[in-house]
C-alpha positions as CSV (number, residue, x, y, z in Angstrom):
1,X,7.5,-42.9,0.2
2,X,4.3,-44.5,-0.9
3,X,3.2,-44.6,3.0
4,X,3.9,-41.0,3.6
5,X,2.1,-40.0,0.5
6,X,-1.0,-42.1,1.3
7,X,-0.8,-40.8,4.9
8,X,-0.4,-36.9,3.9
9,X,-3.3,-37.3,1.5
10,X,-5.0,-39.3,4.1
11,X,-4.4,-36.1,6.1
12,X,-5.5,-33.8,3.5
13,X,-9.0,-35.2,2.3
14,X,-9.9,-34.9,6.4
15,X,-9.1,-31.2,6.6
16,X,-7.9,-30.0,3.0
17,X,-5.0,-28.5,4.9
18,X,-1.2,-29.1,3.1
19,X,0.6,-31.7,5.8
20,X,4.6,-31.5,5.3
21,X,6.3,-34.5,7.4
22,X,9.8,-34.8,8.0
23,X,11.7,-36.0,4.8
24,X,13.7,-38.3,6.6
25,X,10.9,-40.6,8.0
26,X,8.1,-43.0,6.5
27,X,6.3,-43.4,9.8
28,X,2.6,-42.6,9.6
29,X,2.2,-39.5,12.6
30,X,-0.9,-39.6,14.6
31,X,-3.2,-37.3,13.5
32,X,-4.4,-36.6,16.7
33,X,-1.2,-34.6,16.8
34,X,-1.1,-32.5,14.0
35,X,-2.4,-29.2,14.4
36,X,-5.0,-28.1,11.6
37,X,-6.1,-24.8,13.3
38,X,-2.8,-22.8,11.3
39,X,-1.5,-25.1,8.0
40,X,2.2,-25.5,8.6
41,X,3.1,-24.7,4.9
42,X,3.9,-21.5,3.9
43,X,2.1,-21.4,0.6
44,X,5.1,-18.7,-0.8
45,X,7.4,-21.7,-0.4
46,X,8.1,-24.1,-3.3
47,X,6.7,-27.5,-3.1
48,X,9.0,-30.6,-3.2
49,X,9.0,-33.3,-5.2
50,X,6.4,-35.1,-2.8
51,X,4.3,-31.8,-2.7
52,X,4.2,-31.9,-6.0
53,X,2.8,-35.7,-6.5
54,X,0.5,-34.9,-4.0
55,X,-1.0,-32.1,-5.6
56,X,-1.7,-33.8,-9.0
57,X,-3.0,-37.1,-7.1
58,X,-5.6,-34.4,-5.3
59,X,-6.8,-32.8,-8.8
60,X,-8.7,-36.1,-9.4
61,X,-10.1,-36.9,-6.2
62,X,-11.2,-33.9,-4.5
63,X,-10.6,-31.4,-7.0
64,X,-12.4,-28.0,-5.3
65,X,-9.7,-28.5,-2.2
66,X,-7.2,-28.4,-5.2
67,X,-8.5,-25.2,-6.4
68,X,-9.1,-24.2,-3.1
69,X,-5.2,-24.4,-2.1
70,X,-4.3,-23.5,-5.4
71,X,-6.2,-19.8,-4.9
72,X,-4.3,-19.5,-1.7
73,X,-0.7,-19.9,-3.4
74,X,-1.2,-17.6,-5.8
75,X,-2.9,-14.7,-3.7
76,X,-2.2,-11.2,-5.2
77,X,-0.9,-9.0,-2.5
78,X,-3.3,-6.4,-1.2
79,X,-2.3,-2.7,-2.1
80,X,-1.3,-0.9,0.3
81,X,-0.8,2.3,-1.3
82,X,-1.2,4.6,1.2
83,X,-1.7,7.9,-1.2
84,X,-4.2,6.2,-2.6
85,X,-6.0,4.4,0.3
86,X,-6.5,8.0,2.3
87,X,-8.0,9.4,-1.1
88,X,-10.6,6.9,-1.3
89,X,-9.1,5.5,-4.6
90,X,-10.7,3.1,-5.3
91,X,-13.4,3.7,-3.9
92,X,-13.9,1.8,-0.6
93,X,-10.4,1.8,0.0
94,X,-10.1,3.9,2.6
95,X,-12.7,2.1,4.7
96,X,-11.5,-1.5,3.8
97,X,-7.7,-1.0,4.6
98,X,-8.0,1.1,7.7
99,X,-10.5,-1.1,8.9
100,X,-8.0,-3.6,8.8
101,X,-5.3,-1.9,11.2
102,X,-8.4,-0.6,13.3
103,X,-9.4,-4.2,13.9
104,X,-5.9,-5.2,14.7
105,X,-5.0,-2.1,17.1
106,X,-8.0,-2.8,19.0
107,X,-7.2,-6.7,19.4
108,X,-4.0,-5.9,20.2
109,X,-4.9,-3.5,23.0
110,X,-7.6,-6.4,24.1
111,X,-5.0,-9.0,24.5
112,X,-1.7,-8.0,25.8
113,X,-1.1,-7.0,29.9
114,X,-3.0,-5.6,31.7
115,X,-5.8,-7.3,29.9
116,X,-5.4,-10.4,28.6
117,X,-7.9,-11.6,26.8
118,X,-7.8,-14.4,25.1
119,X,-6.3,-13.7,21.8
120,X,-8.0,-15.1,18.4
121,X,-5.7,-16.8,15.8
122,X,-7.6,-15.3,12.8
123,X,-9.0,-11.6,12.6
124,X,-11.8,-10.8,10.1
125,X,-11.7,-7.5,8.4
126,X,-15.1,-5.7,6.8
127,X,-13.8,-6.6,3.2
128,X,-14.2,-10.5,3.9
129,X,-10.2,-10.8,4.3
130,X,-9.1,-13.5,7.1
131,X,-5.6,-12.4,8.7
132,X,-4.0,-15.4,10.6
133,X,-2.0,-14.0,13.7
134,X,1.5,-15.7,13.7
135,X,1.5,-16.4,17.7
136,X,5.8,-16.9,17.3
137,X,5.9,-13.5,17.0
138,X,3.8,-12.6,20.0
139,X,5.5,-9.8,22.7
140,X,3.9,-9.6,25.4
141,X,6.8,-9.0,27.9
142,X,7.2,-9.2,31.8
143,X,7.2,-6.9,33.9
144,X,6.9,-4.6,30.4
145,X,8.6,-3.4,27.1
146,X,7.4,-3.7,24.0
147,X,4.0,-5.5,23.0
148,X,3.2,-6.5,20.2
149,X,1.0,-8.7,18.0
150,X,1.5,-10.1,14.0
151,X,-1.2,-10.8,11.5
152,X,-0.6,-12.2,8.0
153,X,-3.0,-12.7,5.2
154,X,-1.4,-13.7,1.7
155,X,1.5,-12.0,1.2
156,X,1.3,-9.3,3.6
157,X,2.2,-9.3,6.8
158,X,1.3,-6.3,9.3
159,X,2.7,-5.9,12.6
160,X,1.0,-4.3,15.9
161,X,2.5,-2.4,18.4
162,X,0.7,-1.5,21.6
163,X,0.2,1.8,23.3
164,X,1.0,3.4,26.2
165,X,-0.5,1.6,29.2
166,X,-1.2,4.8,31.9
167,X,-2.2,3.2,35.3
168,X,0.4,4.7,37.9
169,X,-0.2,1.3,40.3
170,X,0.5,-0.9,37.1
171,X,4.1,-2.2,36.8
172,X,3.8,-2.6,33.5
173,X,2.3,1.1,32.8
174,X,5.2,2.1,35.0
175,X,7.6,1.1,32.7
176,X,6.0,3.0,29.4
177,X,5.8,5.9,31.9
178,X,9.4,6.0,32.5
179,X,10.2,5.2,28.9
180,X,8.2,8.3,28.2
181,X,10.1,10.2,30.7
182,X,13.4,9.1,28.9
183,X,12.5,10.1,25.7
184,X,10.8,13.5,26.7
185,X,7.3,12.8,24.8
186,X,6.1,16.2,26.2
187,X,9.2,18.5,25.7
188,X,10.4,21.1,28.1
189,X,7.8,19.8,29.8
190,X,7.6,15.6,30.5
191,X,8.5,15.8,34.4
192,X,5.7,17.8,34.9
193,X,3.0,16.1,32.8
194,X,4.1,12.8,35.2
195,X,3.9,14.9,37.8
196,X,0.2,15.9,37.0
197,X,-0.5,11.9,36.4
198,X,0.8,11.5,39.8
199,X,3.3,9.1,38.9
200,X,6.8,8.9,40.9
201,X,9.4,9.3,38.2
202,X,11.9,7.7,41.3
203,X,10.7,4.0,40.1
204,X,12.3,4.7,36.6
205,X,16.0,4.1,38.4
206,X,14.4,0.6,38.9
207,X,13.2,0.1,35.5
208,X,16.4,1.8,33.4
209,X,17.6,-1.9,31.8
210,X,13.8,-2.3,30.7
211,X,13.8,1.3,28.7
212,X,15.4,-0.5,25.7
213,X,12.1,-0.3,23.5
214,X,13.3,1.1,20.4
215,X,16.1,-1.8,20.1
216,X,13.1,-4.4,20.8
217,X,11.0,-3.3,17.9
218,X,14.1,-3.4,15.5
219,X,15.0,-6.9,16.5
220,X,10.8,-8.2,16.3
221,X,10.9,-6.4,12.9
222,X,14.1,-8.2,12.0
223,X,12.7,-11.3,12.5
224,X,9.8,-11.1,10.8
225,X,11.4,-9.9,7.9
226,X,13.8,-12.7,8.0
227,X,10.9,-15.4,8.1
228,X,8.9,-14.0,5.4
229,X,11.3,-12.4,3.1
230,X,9.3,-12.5,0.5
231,X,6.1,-10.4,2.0
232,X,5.6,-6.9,2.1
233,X,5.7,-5.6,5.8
234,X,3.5,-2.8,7.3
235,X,4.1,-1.6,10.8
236,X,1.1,0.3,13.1
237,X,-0.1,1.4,16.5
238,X,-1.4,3.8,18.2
239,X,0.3,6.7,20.4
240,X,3.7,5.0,22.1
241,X,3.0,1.9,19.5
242,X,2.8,4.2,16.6
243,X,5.3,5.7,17.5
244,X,7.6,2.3,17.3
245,X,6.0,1.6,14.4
246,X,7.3,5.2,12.4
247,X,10.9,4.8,14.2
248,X,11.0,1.0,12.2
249,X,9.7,2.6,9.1
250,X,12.0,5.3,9.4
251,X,15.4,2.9,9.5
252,X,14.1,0.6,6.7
253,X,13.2,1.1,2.9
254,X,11.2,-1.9,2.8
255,X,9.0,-1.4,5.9
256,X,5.8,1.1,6.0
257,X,4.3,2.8,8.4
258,X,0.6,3.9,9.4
259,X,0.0,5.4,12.9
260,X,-2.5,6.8,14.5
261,X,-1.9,10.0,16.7
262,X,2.1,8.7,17.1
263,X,4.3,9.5,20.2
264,X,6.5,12.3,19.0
265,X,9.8,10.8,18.0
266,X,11.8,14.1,17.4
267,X,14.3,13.0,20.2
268,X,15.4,9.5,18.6
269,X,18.8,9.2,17.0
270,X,20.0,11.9,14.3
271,X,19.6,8.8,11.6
272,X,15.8,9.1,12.1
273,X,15.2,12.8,12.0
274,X,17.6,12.5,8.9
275,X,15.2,10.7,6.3
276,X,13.4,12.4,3.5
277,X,9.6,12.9,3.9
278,X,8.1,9.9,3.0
279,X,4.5,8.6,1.5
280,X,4.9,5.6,3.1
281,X,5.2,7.0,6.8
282,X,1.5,8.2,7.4
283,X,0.4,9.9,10.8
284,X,-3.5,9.9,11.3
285,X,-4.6,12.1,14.0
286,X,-7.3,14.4,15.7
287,X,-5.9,17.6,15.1
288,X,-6.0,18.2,18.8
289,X,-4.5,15.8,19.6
290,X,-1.6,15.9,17.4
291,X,-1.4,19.3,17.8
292,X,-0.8,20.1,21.2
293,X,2.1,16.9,20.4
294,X,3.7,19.6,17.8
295,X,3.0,22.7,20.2
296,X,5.2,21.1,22.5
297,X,7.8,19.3,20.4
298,X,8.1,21.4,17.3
299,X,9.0,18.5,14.6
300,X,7.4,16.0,17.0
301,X,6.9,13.8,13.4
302,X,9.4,15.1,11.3
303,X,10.2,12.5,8.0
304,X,6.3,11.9,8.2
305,X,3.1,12.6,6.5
306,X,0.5,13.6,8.8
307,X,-3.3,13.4,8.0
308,X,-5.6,15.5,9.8
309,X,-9.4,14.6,10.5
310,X,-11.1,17.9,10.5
311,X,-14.4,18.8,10.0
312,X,-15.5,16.1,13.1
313,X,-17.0,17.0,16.6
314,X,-14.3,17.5,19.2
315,X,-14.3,16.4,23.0
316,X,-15.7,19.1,25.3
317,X,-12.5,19.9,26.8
318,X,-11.1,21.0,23.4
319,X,-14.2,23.4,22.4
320,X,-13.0,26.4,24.4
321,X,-9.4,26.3,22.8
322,X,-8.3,27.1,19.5
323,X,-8.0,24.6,17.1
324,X,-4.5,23.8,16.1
325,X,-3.5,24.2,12.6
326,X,-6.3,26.7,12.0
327,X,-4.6,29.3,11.2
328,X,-0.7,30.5,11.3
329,X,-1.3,31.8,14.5
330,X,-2.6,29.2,16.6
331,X,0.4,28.4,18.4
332,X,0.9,32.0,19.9
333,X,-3.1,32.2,20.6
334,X,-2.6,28.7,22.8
335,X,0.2,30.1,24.9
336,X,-1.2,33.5,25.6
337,X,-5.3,32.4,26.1
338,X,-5.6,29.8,28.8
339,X,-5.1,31.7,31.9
340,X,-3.4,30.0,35.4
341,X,-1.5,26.7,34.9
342,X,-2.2,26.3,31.0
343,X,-0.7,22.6,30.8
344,X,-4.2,21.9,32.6
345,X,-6.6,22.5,29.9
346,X,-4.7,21.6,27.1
347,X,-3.9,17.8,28.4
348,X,-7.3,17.3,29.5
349,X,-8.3,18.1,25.8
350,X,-4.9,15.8,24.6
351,X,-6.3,12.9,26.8
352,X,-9.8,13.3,25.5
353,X,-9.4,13.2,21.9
354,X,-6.5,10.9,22.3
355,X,-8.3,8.1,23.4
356,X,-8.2,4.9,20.7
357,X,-12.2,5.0,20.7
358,X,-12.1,7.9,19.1
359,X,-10.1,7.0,16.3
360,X,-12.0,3.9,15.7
361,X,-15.2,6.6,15.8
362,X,-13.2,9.0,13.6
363,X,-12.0,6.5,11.0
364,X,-16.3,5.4,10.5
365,X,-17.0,9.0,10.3
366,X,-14.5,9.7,8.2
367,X,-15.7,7.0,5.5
368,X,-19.3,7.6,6.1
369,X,-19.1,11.5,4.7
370,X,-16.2,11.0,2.8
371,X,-14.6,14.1,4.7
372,X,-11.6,12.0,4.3
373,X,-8.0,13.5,6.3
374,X,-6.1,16.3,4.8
375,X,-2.7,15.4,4.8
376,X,0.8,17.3,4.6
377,X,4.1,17.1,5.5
378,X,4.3,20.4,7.0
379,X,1.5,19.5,9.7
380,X,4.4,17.2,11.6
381,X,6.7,20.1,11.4
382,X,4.6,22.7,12.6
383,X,4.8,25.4,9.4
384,X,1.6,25.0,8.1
385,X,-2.1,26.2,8.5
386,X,-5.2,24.6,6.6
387,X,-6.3,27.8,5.4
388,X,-3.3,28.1,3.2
């Protein structure tokens, strides 16, 4: 026992990192081996007996690591209180929390197929927090499904889904085409907005065993939640990964969900559409964008809040239509004023202000004139006007 102490706190005054060897053996390890980019220890876990000699040998001799560790075990969990967050309350919450999932949408888009970069194992966030990605929990599937990415900082774990991937000549973008197709994203009128992207819906008889996404993101939730009991979980993404990330929230009482412009969801299983509304399901979105979603798929986010960002420039191809929401009439005014093929205009303006720049732009905006989103339920069920 003494040899594995003197080893461990050998171990620890080198890289003040916690070093738990297995109980059963006295063998010193080489160091060479032990991996001090991620500590091992999950500082929510209780330390044994040897932890616990450890820890009181280390408040003599290098007593800031001690306080150092000390801090991290006892890290208060950041609030995610998403009323309060998209009021600015504090203030600087808005910025500093949405930042966060920002940061991590972005990596996550930067580091799964088609692009694969190389993915960091810590994230920085504006307020000074470090998340530590947990790379067990990686998906990053092939030829496709569901991609994903995990980041954890205390006791707070927030998981990542990707978005749709578009490229017709991409195998992997085939796949979210023809999981789109399956779950009619567009309404009445899916085969035809494929149709338009020039994709060949024929390759989804190919791809049907792959279409299982939803069941993918329950069992990656699942996990998690079964390795960190203990933390609170938040689920995000934007478009197809926001939408996986409301349909976890929507099954769970313990999971929340933020999403930018989500996929609608109104065609999932009656157990979804069934939930109360909920403040901890959020929807951010260009009203655009979400609304042309709604205009096709009345409900498209039913059980959700969503938050609107009004008040901020739109893409050009949006200028000459009305702007959704407006008024109680806009949906009758956007089926009777675009003359010719009217599916053309409005998913040229859907694609513009759809596009995850924009929402990083919008969020900045946002903060910077504190024209924060105006939220309601009834803007995912279609019932609602801002003017009321």
């Amino acid at each position: 026992m003494i040899g594995s102490l003197a080893a461990r706190l050998f171990v620890f005054h080198l890289t003040g990192t916690w070093v738990r060897w297995g109980k059963c053996s006295c063998e010193i390890p080489d160091i060479s081996e032990v991996n001090f980019s991620e500590a091992p220890l999950d500082p929510l876990d209780p330390l044994d007996p040897l932890d616990l000699q450890l820890l009181q040998i280390s408040n003599v001799l290098q007593p800031s690591a001690r306080t150092q560790a000390s801090r991290v075990s006892i890290a208060k969990p950041q609030s995610w209180n998403f009323t309060q967050i998209l009021r600015d309350k504090p203030t600087g919450s808005f910025l500093s929390h949405l930042d966060v999932l920002v940061r991590m949408i972005g990596a996550t888009y930067n580091t799964t197929r088609p692009i694969l970069a190389q993915t960091p194992l810590t994230l920085t966030a504006r307020d000074g927090s470090v998340w530590q990605r947990l790379p067990d929990f990686d998906r990053d599937p092939v030829p496709g499904g569901v991609f994903a990415r995990v980041f954890r900082h205390g006791d707070v774990v927030i998981l990542v889904f990707k978005g749709v991937c578009t490229d017709v000549k991409v195998e992997q973008c085939q796949i979210d085409l023809c999981y789109l197709k399956e779950i009619q994203n567009y309404g009445p009128v899916s085969d035809r907005v494929l149709q338009l992207m020039g994709f060949d819906a024929q390759l989804c008889n190919t791809y049907r065993s792959f279409l299982n996404f939803t069941e993918q993101a329950f069992a990656l939730v699942t996990a998690i939640q079964a390795s960190f009991p203990r933390c609170e979980l938040l689920v995000t993404g934007h478009s197809l990964g926001g939408m996986l990330a409301m349909t976890v929230a929507s099954r769970s009482s313990t999971v929340k969900a933020l999403s930018f412009a989500p996929t609608p969801w109104k065609h999932l299983p009656s157990q979804v559409d069934a939930r109360t509304s909920s403040p901890e399901m959020v929807a951010l979105c260009d009203p655009y964008d979400c609304g042309i979603n709604a205009f096709f798929v009345p409900g498209a986010r039913l059980a959700a809040t969503t938050c609107l960002f009004l008040e901020q420039e739109e893409p050009r191809p949006c200028q000459a239509l009305v702007e959704p929401y407006l008024n109680h009439t806009w949906r009758q005014q956007m089926e009777t004023e675009s003359p010719g093929d009217s599916l053309v205009p409005l998913l040229l303006c859907k694609g513009s202000a759809h596009r995850w720049p924009r929402y990083e732009s919008m969020v900045e905006v946002a903060a910077r004139t504190q024209k924060l989103p105006l939220c309601s339920r009834e803007f995912s069920i279609l019932q609602r006007s801002v003017s009321t």
